[in-house]
C-alpha positions in Angstrom: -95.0 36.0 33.8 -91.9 34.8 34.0 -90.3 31.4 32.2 -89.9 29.7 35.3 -93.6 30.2 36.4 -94.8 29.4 32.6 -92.7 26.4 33.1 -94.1 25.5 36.4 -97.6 26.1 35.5 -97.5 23.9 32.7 -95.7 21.0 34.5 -98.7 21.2 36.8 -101.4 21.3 34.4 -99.6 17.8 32.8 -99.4 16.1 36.0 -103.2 17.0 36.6 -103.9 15.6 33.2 -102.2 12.6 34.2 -103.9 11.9 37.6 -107.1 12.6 35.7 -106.3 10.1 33.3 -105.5 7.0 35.7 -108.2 7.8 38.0 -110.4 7.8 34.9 -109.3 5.6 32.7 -106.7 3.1 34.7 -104.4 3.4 31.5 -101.9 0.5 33.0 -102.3 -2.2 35.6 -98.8 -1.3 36.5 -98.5 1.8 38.4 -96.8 3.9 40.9 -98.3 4.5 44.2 -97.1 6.8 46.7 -98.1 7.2 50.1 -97.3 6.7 54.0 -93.9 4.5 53.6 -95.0 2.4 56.6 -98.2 1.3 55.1 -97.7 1.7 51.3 -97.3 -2.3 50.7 -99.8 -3.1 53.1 -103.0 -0.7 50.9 -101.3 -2.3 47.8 -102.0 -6.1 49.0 -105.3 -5.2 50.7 -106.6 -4.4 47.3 -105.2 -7.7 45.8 -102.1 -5.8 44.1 -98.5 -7.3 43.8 -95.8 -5.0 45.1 -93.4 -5.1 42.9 -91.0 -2.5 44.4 -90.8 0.2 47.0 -88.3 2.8 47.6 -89.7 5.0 50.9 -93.5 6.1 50.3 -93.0 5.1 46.6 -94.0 1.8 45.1 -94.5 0.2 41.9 -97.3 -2.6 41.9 -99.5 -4.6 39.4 -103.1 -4.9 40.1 -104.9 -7.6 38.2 -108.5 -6.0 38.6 -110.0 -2.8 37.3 -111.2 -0.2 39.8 -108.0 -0.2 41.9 -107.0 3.6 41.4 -110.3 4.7 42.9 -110.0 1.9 45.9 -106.0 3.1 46.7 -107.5 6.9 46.6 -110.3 5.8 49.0 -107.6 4.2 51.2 -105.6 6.8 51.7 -102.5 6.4 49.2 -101.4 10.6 48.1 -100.9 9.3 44.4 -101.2 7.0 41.8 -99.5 7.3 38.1 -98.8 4.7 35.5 -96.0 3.0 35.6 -93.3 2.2 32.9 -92.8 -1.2 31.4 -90.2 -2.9 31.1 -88.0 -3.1 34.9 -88.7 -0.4 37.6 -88.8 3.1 37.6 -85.8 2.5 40.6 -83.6 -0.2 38.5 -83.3 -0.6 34.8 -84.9 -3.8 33.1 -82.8 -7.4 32.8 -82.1 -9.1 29.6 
């Protein structure tokens, strides 16, 4: 196998490790949700989350209740990951 594909195959089994930690766990109440860019803030709020930023089908929200990953899943979001703290993934944090 070649470095690229070693490479490729472990990136993939670390972002499988992460999915399967947020759905399991919900590690963050801040995360990253991606989905359909016309209805991405809309799932958020329906599931009493605050959207905090969106950037096409990407948005970072806060969710003040546990259970949300599995609810956004069963809505129809493609993916949810924690989120950094501190700013935005999009724009770096104010002083």
């Amino acid at each position: 196998m070649r470095a690229g594909g070693i490479f490729g195959l472990a990136l993939l089994g670390w972002a499988s490790v992460l999915v399967a930690v947020t759905i399991l766990f919900e590690p963050s109440p801040r995360v990253l949700v991606m989905g359909s860019g016309d209805d991405i803030a809309r799932l958020i709020t329906a599931e009493d989350g605050i959207v905090l930023s969106t950037t096409g089908p990407v948005a970072q929200a806060v969710f003040p209740r546990s259970g949300f990953v599995q609810r956004l899943y069963g809505a129809g979001v493609w993916l949810v990951l924690p989120a950094p703290d501190g700013g935005t993934c999009f724009a770096p944090a104010r002083s």
